[in-house]
Each structure stands twice: as structure tokens, then as C-alpha cells.
KENUTI-689193 format. One record per residue: residue in one letter; x, y, z of N, C-alpha, C in turn. Coordinates in steps of 0.05 Angstrom, whole numbers, plus 5000, padded with zeros to 4 digits. Example, Ala and Ser with C-alpha at 12.3 -4.5 7.8 and 13.67 -1.06 7.14 Angstrom:
<sites>
a526448865156524649105156526449345156/s525749555142527349795143525850015157/
</sites>
This chain:
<sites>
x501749765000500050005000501750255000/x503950215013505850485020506350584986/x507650374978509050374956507050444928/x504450384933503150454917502350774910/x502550894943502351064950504151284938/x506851234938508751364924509051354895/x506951144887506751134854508650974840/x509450714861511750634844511850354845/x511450194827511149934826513049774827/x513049654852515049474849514749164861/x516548994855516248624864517048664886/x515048524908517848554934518248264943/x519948124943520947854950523447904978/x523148174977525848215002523648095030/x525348105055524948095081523548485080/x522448405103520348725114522548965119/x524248845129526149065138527549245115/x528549045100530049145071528049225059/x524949245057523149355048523049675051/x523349695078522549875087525550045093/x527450025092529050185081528650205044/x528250055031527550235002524950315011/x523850335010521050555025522150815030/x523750855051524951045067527351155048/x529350985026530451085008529351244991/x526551114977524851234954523951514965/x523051484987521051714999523851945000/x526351915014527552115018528752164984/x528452074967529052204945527452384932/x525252254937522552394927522552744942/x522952634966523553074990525253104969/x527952984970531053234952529453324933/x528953194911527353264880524653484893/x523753414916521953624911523053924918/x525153844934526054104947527054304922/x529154184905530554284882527654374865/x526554284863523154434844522954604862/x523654644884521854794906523855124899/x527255134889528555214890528155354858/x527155174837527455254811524555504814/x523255434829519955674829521355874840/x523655834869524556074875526356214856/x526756114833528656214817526656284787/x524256184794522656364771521956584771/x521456524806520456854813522257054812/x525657044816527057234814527457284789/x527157104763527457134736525057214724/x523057244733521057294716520357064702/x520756914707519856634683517256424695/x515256394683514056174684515055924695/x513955834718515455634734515055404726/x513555264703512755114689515455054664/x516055284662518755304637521955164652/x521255254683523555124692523154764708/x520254784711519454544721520854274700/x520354434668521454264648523454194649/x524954434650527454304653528754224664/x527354284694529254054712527653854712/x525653694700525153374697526953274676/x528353494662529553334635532853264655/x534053524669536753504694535653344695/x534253224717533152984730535252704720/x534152724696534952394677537952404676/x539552664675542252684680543652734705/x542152614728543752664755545552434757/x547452364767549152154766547351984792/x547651674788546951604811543451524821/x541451614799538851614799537951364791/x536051254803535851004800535050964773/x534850704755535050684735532350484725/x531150354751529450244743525550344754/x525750694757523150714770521350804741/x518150584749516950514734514350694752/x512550774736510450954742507350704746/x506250664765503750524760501350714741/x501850594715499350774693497050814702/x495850614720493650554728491650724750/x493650864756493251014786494351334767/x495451444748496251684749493451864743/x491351814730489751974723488651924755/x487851724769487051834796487952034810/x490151924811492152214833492552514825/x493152544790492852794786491552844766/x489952784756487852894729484753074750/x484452944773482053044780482153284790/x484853324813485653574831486253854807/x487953734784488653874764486153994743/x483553854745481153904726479354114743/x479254074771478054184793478954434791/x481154504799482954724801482954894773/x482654774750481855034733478755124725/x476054914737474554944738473655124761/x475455164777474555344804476455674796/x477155624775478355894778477656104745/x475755904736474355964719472356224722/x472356374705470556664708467556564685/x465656424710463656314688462356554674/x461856884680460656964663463057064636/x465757044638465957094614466856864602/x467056564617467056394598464756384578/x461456444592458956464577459856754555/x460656844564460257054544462057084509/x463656854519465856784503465856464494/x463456374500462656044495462955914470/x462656154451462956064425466156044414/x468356224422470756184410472255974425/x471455874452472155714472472155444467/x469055474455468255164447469255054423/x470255324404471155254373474755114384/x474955264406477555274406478455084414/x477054924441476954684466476154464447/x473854484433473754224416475654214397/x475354444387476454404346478854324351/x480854444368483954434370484854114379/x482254034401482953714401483553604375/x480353574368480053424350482153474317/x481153654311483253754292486053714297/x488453744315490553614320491053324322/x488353234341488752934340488552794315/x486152954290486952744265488752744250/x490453044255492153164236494953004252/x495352974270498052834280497352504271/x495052434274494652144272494752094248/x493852284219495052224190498252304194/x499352404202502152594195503852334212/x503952244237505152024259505351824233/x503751754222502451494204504851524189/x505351724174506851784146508851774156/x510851944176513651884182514251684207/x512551534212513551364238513051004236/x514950924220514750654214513550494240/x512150354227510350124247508350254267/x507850574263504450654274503050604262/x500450634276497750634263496350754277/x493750764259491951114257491151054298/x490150834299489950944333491951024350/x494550914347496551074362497451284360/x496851444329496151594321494651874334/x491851804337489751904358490351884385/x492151694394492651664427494151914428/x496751894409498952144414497552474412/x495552484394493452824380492152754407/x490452594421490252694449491552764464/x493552674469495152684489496352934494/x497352964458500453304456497253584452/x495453444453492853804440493053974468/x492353834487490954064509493154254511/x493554564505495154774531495154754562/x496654894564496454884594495755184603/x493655214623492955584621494655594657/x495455474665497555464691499655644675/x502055514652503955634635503355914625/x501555904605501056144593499456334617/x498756264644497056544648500256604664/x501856514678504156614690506356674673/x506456574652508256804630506657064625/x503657024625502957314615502157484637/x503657374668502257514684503257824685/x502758014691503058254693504758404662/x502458294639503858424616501058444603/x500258704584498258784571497158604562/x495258294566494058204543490758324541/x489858334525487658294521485158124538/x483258274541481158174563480757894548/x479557944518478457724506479957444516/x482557584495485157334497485457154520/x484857294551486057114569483356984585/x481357104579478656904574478956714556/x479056724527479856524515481856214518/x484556304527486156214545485356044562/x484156154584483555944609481655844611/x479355874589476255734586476755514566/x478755554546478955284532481255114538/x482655214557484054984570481854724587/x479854954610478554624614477054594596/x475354644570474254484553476054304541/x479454344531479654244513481353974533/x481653974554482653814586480453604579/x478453604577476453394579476353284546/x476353434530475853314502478753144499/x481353294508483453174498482952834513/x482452834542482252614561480652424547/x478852584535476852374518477052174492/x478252404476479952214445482252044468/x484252064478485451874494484651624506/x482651714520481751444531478751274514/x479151384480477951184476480251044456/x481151234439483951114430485850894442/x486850894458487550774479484750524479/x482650544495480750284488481350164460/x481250304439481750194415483249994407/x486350114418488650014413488849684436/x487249794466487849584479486349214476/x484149444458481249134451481549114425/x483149224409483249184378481149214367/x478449314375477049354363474749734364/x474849794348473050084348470550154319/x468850214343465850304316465150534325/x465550624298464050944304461651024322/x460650874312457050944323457550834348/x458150554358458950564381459950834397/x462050894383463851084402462051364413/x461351394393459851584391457051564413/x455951424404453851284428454051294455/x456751194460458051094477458451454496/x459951574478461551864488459252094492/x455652034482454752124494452552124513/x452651844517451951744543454151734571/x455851764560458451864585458852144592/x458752244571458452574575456352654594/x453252574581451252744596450752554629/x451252374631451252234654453252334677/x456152324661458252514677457452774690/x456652974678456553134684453653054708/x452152954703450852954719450852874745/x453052644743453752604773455152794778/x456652874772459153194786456853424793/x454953464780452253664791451853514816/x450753304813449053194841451453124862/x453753124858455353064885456353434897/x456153524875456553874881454853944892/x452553894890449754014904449853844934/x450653654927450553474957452253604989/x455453654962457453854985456054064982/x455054214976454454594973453354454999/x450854324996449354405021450854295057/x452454075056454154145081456554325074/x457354405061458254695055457654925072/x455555035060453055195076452955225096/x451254995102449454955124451054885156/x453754755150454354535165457254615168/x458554565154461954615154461854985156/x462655065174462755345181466155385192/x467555265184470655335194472355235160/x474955355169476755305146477555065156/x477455015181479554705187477454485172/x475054525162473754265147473354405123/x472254585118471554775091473554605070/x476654685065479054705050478554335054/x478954175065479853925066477453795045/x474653925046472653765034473353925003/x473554095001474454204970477653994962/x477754024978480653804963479453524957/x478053354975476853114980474553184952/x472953274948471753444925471553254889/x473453394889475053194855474952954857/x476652814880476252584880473952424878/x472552554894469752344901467852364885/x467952614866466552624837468352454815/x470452454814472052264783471552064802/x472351844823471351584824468751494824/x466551654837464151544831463051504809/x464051764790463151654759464551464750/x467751384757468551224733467450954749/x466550844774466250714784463250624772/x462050814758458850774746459650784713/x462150774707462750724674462050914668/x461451194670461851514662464251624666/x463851894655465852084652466652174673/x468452054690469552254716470652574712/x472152574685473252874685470853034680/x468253004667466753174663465453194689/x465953014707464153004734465253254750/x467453154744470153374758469553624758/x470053744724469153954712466254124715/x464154024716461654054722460754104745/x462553894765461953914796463754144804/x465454174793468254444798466554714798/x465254754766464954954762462955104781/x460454974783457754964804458955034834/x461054854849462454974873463555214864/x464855364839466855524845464955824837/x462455744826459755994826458855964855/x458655744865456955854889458755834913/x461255974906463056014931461856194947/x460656354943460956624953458356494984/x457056384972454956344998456756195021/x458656025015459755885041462455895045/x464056105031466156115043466756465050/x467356465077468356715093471256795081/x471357025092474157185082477256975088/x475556815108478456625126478356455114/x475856215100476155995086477556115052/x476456235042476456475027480356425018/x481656585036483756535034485456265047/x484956145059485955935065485355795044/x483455615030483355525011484355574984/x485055814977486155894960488755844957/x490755884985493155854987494255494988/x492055374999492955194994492255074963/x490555164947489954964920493255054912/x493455324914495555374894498255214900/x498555114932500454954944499154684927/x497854544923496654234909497254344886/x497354564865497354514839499754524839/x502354684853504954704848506554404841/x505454314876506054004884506153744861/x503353824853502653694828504153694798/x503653964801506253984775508553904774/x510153954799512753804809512353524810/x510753394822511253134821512653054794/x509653094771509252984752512753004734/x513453254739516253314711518253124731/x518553094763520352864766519352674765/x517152564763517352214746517552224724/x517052474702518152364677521252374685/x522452584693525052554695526352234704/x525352174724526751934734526251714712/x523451764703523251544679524951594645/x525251864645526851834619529251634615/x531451554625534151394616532151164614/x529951064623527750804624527550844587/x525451114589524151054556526451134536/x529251264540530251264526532450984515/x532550854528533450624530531850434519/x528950494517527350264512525750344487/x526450554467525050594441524250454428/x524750204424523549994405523650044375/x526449984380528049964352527950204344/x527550534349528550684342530950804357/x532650984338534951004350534551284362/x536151434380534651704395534451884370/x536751914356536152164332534452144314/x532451884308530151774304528051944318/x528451924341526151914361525852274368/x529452354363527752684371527552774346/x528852684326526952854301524152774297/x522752664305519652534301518252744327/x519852764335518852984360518853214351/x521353344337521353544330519353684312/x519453524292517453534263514453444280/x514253394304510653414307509953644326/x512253734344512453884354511854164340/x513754314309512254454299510554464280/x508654124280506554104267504554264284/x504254174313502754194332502654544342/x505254684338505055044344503755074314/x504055014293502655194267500255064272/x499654854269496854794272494754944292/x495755064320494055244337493955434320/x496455644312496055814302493555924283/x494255664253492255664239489255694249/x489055424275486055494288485555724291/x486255784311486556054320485456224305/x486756324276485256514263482856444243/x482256104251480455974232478056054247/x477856034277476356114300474556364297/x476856524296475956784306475057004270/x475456854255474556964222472856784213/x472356544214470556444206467856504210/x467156504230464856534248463656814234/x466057054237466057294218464757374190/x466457174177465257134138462256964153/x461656844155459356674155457156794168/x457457004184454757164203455257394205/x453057654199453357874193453157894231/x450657734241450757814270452657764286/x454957624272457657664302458757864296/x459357954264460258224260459958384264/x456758444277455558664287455958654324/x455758534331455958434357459358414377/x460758394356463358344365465758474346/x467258634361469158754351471558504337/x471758644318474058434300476458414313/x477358204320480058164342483158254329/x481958294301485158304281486058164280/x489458204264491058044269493057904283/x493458104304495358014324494957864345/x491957964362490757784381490657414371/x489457464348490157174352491956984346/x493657114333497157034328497957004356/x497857104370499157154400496356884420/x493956804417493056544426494256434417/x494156334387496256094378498056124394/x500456264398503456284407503256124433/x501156164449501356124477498855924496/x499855774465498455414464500655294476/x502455264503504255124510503454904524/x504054624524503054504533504454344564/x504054254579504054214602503354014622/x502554014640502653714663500153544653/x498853664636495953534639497353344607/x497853374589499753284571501052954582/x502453104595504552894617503052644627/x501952734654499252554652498052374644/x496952424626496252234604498052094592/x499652234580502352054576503251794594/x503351854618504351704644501851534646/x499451524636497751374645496651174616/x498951104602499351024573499250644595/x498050454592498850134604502050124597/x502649904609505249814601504549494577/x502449504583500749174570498549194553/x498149074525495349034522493048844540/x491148794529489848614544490748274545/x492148254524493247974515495947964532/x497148204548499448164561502148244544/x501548254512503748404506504348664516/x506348764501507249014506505149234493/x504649404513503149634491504949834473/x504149724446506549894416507450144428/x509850254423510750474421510650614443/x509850494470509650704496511050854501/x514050714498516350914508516951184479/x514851104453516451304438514951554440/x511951514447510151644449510151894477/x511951784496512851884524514352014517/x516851944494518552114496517852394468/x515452434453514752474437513452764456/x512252604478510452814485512153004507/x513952834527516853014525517653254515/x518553244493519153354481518053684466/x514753564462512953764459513253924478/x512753794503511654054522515354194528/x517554024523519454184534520154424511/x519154424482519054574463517554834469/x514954754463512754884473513055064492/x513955014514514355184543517055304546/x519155204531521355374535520655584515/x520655404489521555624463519055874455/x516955724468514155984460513756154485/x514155924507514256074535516456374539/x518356314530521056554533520356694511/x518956674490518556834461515357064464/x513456854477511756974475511457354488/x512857334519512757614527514757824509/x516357714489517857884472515057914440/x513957764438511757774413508857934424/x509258034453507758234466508958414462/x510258544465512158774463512258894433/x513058574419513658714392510158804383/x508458674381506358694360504058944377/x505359014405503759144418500559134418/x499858904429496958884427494659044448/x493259174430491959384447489959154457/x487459274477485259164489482859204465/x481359094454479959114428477759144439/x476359004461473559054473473559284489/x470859434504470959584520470559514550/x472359384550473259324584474659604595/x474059624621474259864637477159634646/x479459844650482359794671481759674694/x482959504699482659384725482359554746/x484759724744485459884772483960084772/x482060164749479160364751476760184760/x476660014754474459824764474959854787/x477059804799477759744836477560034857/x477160204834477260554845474360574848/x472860494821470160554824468460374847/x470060284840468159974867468360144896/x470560184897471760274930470260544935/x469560694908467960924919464360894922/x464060774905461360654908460860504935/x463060354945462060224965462160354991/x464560594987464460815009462361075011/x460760984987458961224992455961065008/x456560774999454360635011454260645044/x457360635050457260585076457260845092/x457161095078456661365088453861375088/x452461265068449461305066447861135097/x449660805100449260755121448860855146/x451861025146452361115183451461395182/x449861475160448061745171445161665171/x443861445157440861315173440661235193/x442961065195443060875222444360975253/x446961095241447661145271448461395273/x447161695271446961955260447362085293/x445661935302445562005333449261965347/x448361655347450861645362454061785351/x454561795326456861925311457562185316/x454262375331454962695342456162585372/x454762315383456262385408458762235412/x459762045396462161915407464261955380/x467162075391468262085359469161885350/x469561675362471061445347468461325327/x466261395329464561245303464561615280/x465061835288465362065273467861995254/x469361935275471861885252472461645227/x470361505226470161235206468361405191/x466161565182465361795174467561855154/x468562135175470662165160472662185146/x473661895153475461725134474061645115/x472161575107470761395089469761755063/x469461845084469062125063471062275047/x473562305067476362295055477062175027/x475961855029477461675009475661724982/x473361854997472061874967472762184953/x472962294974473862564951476462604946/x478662394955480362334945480662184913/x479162014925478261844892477261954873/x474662204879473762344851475562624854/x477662644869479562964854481062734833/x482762494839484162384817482862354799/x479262414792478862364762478362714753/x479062854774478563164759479863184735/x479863284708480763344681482963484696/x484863674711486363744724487763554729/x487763324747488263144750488162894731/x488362944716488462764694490662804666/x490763114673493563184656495363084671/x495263024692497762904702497262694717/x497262524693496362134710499762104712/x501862184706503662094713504962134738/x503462334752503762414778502162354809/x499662294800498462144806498961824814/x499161704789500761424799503361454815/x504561604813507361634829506461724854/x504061834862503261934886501961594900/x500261454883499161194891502860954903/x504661004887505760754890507660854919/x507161154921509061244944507061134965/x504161194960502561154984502960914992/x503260624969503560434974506060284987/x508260524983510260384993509960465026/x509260735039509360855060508060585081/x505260515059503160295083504160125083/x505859995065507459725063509159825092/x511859945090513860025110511860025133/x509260145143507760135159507459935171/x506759685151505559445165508359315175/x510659245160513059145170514059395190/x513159565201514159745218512759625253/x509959565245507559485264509159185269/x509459035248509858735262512058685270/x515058915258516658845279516758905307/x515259065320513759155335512258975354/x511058835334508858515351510458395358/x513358295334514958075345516758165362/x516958305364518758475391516658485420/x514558525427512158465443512458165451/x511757945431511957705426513557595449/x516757665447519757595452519257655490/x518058005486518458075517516857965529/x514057855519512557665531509857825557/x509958005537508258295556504958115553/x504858005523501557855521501657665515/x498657545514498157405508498157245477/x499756995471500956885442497656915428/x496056865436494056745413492457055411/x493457285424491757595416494457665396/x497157625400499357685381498057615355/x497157345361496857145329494457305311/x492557335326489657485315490957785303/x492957935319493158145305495258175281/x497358025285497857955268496957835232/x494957695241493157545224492357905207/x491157975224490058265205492058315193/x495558455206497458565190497258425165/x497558135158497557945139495658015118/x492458055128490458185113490658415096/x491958635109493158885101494558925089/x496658675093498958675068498158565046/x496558385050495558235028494058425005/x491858545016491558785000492858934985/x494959105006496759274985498359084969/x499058944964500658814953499058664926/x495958674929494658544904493658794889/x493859084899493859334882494259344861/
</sites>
């Protein structure tokens, strides 16, 4: 069980003891490797780079550390359990459902078409240069290399001009195209493992799994919302049942022969609209901090078991020789970047020539916006994944064709993909300068207007309600006044006066921001100096503290 646990299959014929030192070997290798990922994110963040671009490359180090074991084997059987569900959950919860609806149509062209369309186009193209494939392994590999990853592309494009549309687009057809890719895979794969496939079957088949899927991920979502709600009122159970979540939607469906990832997906999205009724400011952020701790984790795992497993598949190509195996990579690799591209602008013009009402309805995206989607189709763990969850056997007990070439195929993609478009793309921002095409209002005006609207609400408040008490006590006069402050602070910065000089202005905001920052690290060294002398009580330190944390957290998401 331990060992299964760690994902790693092995015979054990030893005595318990020698067991359990390789137990205790495996496990302490598994900490080093995580720690060094732990070191490459701290070195994305000082580089500015997408931690996904370095994740790659240290699973590829990995295969070249001296000394790394030579024989660890991945259980196929168990990888889509462990990380396909946490990973489908997590972009279904961070999904913006009204502008995925609002954008349903380029999403869905993009999430299906790009599957499907890559998967037939690699599965004719695999066929032609890769002696001894066929058209299903074909289709296994166009599942496997289609999905992007919107983890990669939204942290390369974080804090650089894209387009509202674009990064809606982006993260809404990653989970559509997460479930479609999962889908051509795991019937391909059936194909390949039973030798036999019918259309109409499949078809039959894929949409009685679909609408069933989804329907159990509704009904187990509605089941948690309501002890959600009603019942779980702390973060110490809130966060544990959202993790527990995914799981218990992808097994109960695949356990009823449906679609677990759509269960996933469906049940994801429904919890991550009706957050707002059952999670507090404290679950709120506690849950947040930890998904993003599970998706990191996750991602790391995954690039060191390919790592540990590469000298495995490269060793074991089956009769191809490596300069075989990475030119076949290479040449599908930039089959797979022109082919988004092309979508991409097949997407967003098509729809165009063929209906006067999207032309009227929707501003023309041009040329650059969607040159720049294509670009930042990089693909990523969910890729991997599937890859890793390829059998080692058909059903007859042979070998399943081509595993190791197909692993190292898909390899390769994503280490292409995420280095070479990942490091290119924020320079193809710069160059093509892509303006905002829709009329989306600035973030940081949206967050001005909000804060004054909601401070005029709360002035309208404390002169109905507590008008009396505010003449006689000043500490409720002075929340008044501050709140009145901030608003005629807020509307002098939109005076036309003040607007000839937005460059002065922002230089007045980032001073204010640095002053409150120095403030709060001024207050807590302060607490932890309190703390030390031991003047109070630890658990009133912790509570006030907890606010400093709140405070900072704010300024710092400005």
C-alpha cells in the first residue's frame, strides 16, 4: 500500500526490513527532488519566468543526475487518479463563468476543434513518418500532445498587457479542451487495447458518458454545497472537503462507467459559482493558498517522474534509435505550434465571413490577438499525465506498441512548447503591441470605482442608522470621515486637472503604497518584539497579526 502510495511499482520478495529501508530510500529521494523544484519556482520568481518552463527543465536534469535510480516505473493505472482530478478541479474553480458564457462560442471552437483537429492531423502525419504506427496510436498521441496548459500561459502573461478577450479565451478552453483531449485518449487507447473500434458505438458510447458525467459531478456538488453551507462553518473542514471534492466526483463516475473528468469539471464549476454563499474571508483565503500549494505539488511531482523515467524510455524505444526519436518529436512538435495558430485565426474569422450578426455584435480581434492565442498554446502537466497513464500491456499481456516512443514524443512537445514559445511569447507582446479591442474598463479603475461606490454606501449607512450616536462619540465620527476622505480623494484623481497629470498621480499611489507597506513591516516588527518580551498573550499576538497579513495582502494585490 505504501509503495503504491508513492506511485511506484515494484516486486517485493525482500524480508520487511529491507523493504522498508527502500521505502524510506524512495521517499527521501522523492523530499530532495521536491525540494530542488521547490528552489527552481524560487528562481522563477527572481527571473520572471514561468515556473512551468523551469519545472521542464529540471525533469529533463533529473534523467542526467549521476546516481538516479534506473529502474523507477510509474503505476499507469493510478496516474489519472492522483492527478487528472485535483488538476481539472482547480481550473474549473478558477474559471470566470460569466465570461466563459460570454465567450462560449470561441472557447468551444477552440476546446473542441483544436482537440479534435490536431488529433486527426497528427494521427494522418505520425502514420506517414513513423514506421510501424497506426491511425489509433496515432489518435492516442493528438490526444495526448492537444490540450495547453492555462497554469503556463497565464504566469508567462502575468502582469503584461494582454487582452481581456485573449486571456478568457486562454483559460476557458484549456478546461474544455482538458476533457475533450482526456476523451479522444481514453477511447483511443480502448481501441488500441481491445483491437476493436465503431464509430457509432463510440459515439453512442461518448454521449451517454458525457451527459451522465456531468450529471453526477452536479449531484455530488449540490450534495457538498449544502454541508458546505449549512454545516461546515470553519476553514479546518471547509478547505479539506474542497480537496476531497474531485476525487469523490471522478471515482464515483468512473466507478458507474461515466465520465469522471466531466464530473470533475461540472461539479468544479457549480462549487466555484456558488463560493460566495459558504466561504468567509478566512476559508476564502485559506483555501486558495492551499489549492495553489496542490497545483504546484502536482506539477512537480509529475516533471520528476518523467524525469526519473526518461534513461527507462530512452533506453527502451523499440527499435528506434534516439536521433530517430527526437526528430519525430521535433517535426510534430512544429506540426502541433502551426496547427493552433492556423485554428486560432480559423476561429475567430470564420464565424465572421459566415454571420453578419457576430460582425455586428463583436469587435474584429485582428491580426495580432490571435497570432499571440496560437503562440501561447504551451502544453504542460495535463499532457504528461496522460502520457504517464499510457498501460505498460495490452489486454493479451503484450507490450503496449510504442509507449516509450510516444512518452518521449510528448516530452519533448511540452519541453518545446514551454521553453521556446514560453520565453518568446512576452517578447511577441512587446513587439506586436496588442491593444485591448473590447470595452473593458482597467482593472485598477474598476477597483477605484468599486471602493467609491461602496464608500458612499457605507456613508449613506452611518447617517440613517447611527446619525445620533456619531454626534456623540468620535471614534464612530471618525470612520465617517475617513470613508469621506477616500471618496473625495478618489473623485479629485478623476478631475480633468488631474488627469493631465496621471503620471503624477500614479507616482503619488505607488509612494502611498510603499509608505503602508513600511507601515505594516514597521507594526509587526513591533508585535514580534512584544511577542519575545512576553508582555501578552500568544494567541491575541496571532489574531493581530493575522489582520497585519490581511493588510498586506491587499496592498500588495493593488
Amino acid at each position: 500500500m505504501i509503495s503504491h502510495l508513492l506511485l511506484f511499482s515494484q516486486v517485493v520478495d525482500e524480508p520487511l526490513v529491507e523493504d522498508t529501508g527502500i521505502i524510506h530510500h524512495t521517499l527521501l529521494l522523492i523530499l530532495s527532488l521536491f525540494f530542488i523544484m521547490a528552489l527552481l519556482y524560487l528562481l522563477s520568481q527572481r527571473w520572471k519566468i514561468s515556473y512551468p518552463i523551469l519545472l521542464v527543465i529540471g525533469g529533463l536534469g533529473i534523467s542526467f543526475i549521476p546516481g538516479m535510480p534506473k529502474d523507477f516505473t510509474v503505476n499507469p493505472q493510478i496516474v489519472f487518479l492522483i492527478f487528472l482530478p485535483p488538476l481539472l478541479f482547480e481550473a474549473a474553480w478558477y474559471t470566470s463563468w460569466n465570461q466563459f458564457w460570454k465567450w462560449r462560442r470561441s472557447i468551444g471552437l477552440m476546446g473542441f476543434g483544436l482537440v479534435f483537429f490536431t488529433s486527426l492531423a497528427i494521427a494522418y502525419f505520425s502514420v506517414s513518418i513513423i514506421p510501424g504506427f497506426t491511425l489509433a496510436l496515432g489518435f492516442l498521441l493528438g490526444g495526448i500532445i492537444s490540450p495547453p496548459d492555462a497554469v503556463a500561459a497565464a504566469s508567462v502573461l502575468k502582469g503584461m498587457k494582454m487582452p481581456r478577450r485573449g486571456l478568457t479565451i486562454l483559460e476557458g478552453e484549456s478546461l474544455v479542451n482538458d476533457s475533450a483531449s482526456i476523451t479522444v485518449f481514453t477511447f483511443a487507447k480502448a481501441a488500441i487495447l481491445t483491437g476493436a473500434f465503431v464509430f457509432t458505438d463510440a459515439a453512442t458510447d461518448f454521449a451517454v458518458l458525457s451527459v451522465m458525467g456531468i450529471f453526477v459531478g452536479i449531484l455530488i456538488a449540490h450534495l457538498l454545497y449544502l454541508v458546505l453551507r449549512y454545516w461546515a462553518k470553519s476553514s479546518s473542514i471547509t478547505t479539506p472537503i474542497t480537496l476531497i471534492a474531485p476525487y469523490l466526483m471522478y471515482i464515483v463516475a468512473e466507478e458507474l462507467q461515466w465520465s469522471g473528468v466531466l464530473a470533475v469539471v461540472s461539479g468544479g464549476l457549480f462549487l466555484s459559482f456558488r463560493s460566495k454563499d459558504y466561504l468567509n474571508y478566512h476559508t476564502r483565503m485559506q483555501t486558495k493558498e492551499v489549492w495553489e500549494t496542490v497545483g504546484f505539488l502536482l506539477n512537480g511531482f509529475v516533471f520528476i517522474l518523467i524525469g526519473l523515467q526518461l534513461p527507462v524510455i530512452m533506453d527502451g524505444l523499440e527499435g528506434y534509435s534516439r536521433k530517430e526519436a527526437i526528430y519525430y518529436a521535433l517535426i510534430i512538435s512544429v506540426i502541433v505550434i502551426v496547427l493552433r495558430i492556423v485554428l486560432a485565426y480559423l476561429v475567430d474569422f470564420v464565424p465572421r465571413w459566415l454571420s453578419p450578426r457576430i460582425r455586428k455584435s463583436e469587435k474584429s480581434p485582428g491580426l495580432k490577438l490571435p497570432f499571440i492565442i496560437g503562440w501561447a498554446g504551451m502544453r504542460g502537466v495535463v499532457s504528461l499525465a496522460s502520457a504517464l497513464a499510457i498501460p505498460f500491456t495490452l489486454d493479451n499481456g503484450t507490450p503496449f506498441p510504442h509507449r516509450n516512443l510516444i512518452l518521449f514524443i510528448t516530452f519533448v512537445v511540452i519541453l518545446v512548447t514551454l521553453v521556446f514559445q514560453g520565453l518568446t511569447l512576452p517578447l511577441f507582446l512587446r513587439l506586436l503591441k496588442v491593444e485591448e479591442i473590447d470595452d473593458y474598463m482597467p482593472a485598477e479603475q474598476q477597483i477605484e470605482n468599486i471602493r467609491i461606490e461602496l464608500a458612499k454606501k457605507s456613508i449613506s449607512f452611518l447617517n440613517q442608522k447611527y446619525a445620533n450616536e456619531m454626534e456623540k462619540y468620535e471614534t464612530l465620527s471618525r470612520i465617517k470621515e475617513q470613508l469621506e476622505r477616500s471618496v473625495h480623494a478618489s473623485e479629485l484623481s478623476k478631475d480633468e486637472k488631474e488627469l493631465e497629470h496621471e503620471a503624477t498621480v500614479e507616482s503619488v499611489r505607488k509612494l502611498y503604497k510603499k509608505v503602508m507597506l513600511e507601515l505594516v513591516d514597521l507594526r509587526r516588527s513591533g508585535l514580534h518584539k512584544m511577542e519575545e518580551e512576553k508582555k501578552y498573550d500568544d494567541f491575541v499576538i496571532r489574531d493581530i497579526e493575522y489582520n497585519l497579513d490581511l493588510e498586506e495582502a491587499r496592498l500588495t494585490r493593488q
